[in-house]
N, C-alpha and C positions, 0 to 999 in steps of 0.2 A: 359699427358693423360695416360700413360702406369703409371706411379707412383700411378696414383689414382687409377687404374686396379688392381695393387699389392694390396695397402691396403685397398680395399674393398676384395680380396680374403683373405687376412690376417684377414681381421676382420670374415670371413663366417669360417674358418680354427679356431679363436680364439671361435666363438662360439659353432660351431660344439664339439670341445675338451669341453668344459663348460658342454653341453647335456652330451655326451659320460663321463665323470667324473661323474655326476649325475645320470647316471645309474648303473656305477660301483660300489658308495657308495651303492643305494638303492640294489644293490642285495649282497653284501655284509651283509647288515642289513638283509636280509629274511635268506640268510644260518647263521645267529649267529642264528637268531630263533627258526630253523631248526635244528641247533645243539643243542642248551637246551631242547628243546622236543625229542630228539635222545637221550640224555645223561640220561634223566628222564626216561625215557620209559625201556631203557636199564636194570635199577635196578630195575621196575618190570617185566622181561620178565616170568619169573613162578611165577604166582596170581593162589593160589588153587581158590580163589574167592575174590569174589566184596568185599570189606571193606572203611569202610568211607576214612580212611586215602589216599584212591587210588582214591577216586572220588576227594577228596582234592586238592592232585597234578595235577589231566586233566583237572577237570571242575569245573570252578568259578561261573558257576549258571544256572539253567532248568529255561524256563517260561515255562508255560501252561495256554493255553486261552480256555477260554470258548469253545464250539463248534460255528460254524458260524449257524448252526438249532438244535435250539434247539430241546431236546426230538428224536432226528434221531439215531437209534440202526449202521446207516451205516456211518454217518458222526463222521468223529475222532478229537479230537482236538487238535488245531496247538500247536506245541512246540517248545520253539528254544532253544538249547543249547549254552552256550558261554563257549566255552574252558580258561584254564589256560596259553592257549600261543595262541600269533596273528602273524600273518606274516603282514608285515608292510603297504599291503596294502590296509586291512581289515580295518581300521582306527578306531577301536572301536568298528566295527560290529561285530556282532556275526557269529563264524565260518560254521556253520552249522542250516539250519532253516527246520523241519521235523516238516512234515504234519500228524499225529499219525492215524494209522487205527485200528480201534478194530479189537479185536482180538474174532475168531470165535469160540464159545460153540460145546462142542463136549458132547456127550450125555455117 
């Protein structure tokens, strides 16, 4: 009775370690990300200005949709941007999803 006690603790101990390893890898993986985007970002820290070549290295691609009313001077249309680097548990998603508001006429 006490044997089988043990290794049922030994097995909750052997999984527990299984979990705990599996999250060490996975954060692991987001700080290498997090360094390539550090390392990148580093070599442009003075941009007089925007250049294709700099949108190149952050962002792999803008959508723009339609507006959801049409014809609305107040409603903006949604935009999602997908960066050039993912943290790993983004899965593909796109990092950032902006809602676009026009911008106000000044006279």
């Amino acid at each position: 009775m006490m044997a089988n006690g043990y290794e049922q603790e030994q097995a909750e101990l052997q999984q527990e370690l299984t979990s705990i390893t599996e999250r060490i890898n996975e954060l692991d993986m987001r700080e290498k990300c997090i360094q390539e985007f550090m390392d990148k970002a580093k070599s442009y820290i003075e941009m007089p200005k925007l250049t294709p070549e700099l949108l190149r290295v952050f962002v792999r691609r803008i959508e723009e949709y339609e507006k959801p009313e049409k014809y609305s001077r107040t409603c903006g249309n949604p935009i999602i941007i997908h960066y050039a680097f993912q943290l790993p548990e983004q899965n593909g998603m796109p990092a950032i999803k902006v809602l676009a508001r026009p911008t106000t006429k000044t006279a």
